[in-house]
Every structure is written in structure tokens, then in C-alpha cells.
C-alpha positions as CSV (number, residue, x, y, z in Angstrom):
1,X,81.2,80.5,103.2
2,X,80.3,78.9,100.1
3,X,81.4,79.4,96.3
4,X,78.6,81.2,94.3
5,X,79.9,79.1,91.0
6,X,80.1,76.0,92.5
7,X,77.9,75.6,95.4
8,X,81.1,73.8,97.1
9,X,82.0,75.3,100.4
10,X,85.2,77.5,100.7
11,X,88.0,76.6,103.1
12,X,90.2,79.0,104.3
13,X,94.0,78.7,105.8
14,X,95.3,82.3,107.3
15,X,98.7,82.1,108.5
16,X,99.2,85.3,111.2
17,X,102.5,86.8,112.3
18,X,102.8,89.0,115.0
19,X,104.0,92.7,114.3
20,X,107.0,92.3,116.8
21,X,109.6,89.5,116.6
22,X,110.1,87.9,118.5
23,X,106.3,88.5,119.8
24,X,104.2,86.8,122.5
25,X,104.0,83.8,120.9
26,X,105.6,83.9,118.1
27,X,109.5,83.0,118.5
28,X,108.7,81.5,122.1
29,X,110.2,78.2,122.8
30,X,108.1,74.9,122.6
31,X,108.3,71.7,125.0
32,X,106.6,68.6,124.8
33,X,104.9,66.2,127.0
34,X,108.5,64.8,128.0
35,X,109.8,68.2,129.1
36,X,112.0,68.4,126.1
37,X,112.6,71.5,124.4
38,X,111.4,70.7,120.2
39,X,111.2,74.1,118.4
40,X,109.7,77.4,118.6
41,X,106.4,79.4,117.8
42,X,106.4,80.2,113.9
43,X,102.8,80.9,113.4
44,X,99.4,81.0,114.7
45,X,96.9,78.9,112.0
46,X,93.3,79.6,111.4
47,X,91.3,77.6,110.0
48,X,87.7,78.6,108.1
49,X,84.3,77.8,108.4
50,X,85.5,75.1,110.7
51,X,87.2,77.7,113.3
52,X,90.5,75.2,114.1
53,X,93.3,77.6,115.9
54,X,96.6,75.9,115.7
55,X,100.1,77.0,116.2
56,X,103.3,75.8,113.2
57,X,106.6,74.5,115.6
58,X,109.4,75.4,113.6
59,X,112.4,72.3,114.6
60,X,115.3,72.3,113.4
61,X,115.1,70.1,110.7
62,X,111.1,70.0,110.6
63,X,108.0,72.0,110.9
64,X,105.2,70.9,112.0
65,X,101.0,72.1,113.6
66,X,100.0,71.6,116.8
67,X,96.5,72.3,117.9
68,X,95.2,74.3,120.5
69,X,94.0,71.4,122.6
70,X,97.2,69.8,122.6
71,X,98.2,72.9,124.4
72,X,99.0,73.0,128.1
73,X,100.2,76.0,129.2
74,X,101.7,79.5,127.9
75,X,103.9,80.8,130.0
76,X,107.8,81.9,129.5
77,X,107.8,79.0,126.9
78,X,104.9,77.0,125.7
79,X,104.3,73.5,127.3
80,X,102.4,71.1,125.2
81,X,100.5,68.1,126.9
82,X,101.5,65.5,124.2
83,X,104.9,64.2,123.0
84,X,106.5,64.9,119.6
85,X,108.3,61.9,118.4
86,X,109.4,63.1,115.2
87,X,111.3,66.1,116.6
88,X,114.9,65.9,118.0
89,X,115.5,68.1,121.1
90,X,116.9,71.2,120.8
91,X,119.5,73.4,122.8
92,X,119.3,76.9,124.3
93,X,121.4,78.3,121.0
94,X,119.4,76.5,118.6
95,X,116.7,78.1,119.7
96,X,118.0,81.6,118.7
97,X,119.0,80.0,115.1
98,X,115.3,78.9,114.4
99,X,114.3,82.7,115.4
100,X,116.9,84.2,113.3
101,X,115.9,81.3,110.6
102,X,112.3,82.8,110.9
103,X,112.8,86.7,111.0
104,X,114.9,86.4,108.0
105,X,111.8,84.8,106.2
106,X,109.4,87.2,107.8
107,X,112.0,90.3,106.4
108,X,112.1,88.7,102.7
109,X,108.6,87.9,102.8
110,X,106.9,91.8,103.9
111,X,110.2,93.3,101.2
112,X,108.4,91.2,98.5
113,X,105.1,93.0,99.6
114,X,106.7,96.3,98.8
């Protein structure tokens, strides 16, 4: 897509959410390379004209993309073929803070909407 005014091409971040939470991938627990759980599903990322799917891993005290090649399986959690050094591991019970954590924001965000 390009700008009429500018001639510069557009890009284009969409951010999608799943209607249910927690949904099929959204909310599901992450593990690395290492087999250590690291976060859970946030978001699925799209990026435009260059079509890059990637998925946001909510930590606990980080957040970061992963892309889709760096994706191994999906399964009942989703296994990533690389490690994440910048994330600590998480427990079981954290995992059901960082899905609380992220259907309070999806709750504040679609009451703003209203």
C-alpha cells in the first residue's frame, strides 16, 4: 500500500485478540528451546505489505515477539525452537496471573470502545 501524498509506502502493525479468553492461542503457555516455561500467548502480530505473523509473549516482568518461524509446535502449550535468555522461568500459578494480567487489559480496553 502506498501513501497517495507521499509516494512512501505504508506499514501496517494489527494486533488481534481472540473473542474468547483464554482462546486457542491466546492465554496458552509458552516454552522455550530449554523446555522452560517463559510466559504466555498475549497476541497474534501482523505485519503489512511485508506479511510477518508473529505472536507477543507476555513474561512476567517482560513482553516480548516471537516469530512464526521460531515456532515449533502448538499443541497444549506452545513450544518454541529457540531459547529466550532474557525471560526468567515461570511457575504453574504465574501463569494464571499473566492471564488474569491480560484479560483485565483486554476488559478496560473493549469498555473504552464503548
Amino acid at each position: 500500500m502506498v501513501s497517495m501524498m507521499t509516494k512512501q509506502p505504508i506499514d501496517i502493525d494489527i494486533e488481534l485478540f481472540e473473542l474468547m479468553f483464554p482462546g486457542k492461542l491466546v492465554g496458552k503457555a509458552v516454552i522455550d528451546a530449554n523446555a522452560r516455561m517463559i510466559g504466555v500467548i498475549r497476541n497474534i502480530r501482523i505485519q503489512i505489505p511485508s506479511p510477518t505473523i508473529s505472536l507477543t509473549v507476555k513474561g512476567l516482568d517482560t513482553e516480548f515477539t516471537v516469530k512464526s518461524e521460531n515456532i515449533q509446535a502448538i499443541g497444549n502449550v506452545v513450544q518454541l525452537n529457540i531459547i529466550i535468555k532474557h525471560s526468567e522461568p515461570i511457575e504453574i500459578n504465574d501463569i494464571m496471573k499473566l492471564r488474569n494480567e491480560i484479560q483485565e487489559e483486554l476488559v478496560h480496553f473493549y469498555s473504552l470502545l464503548k
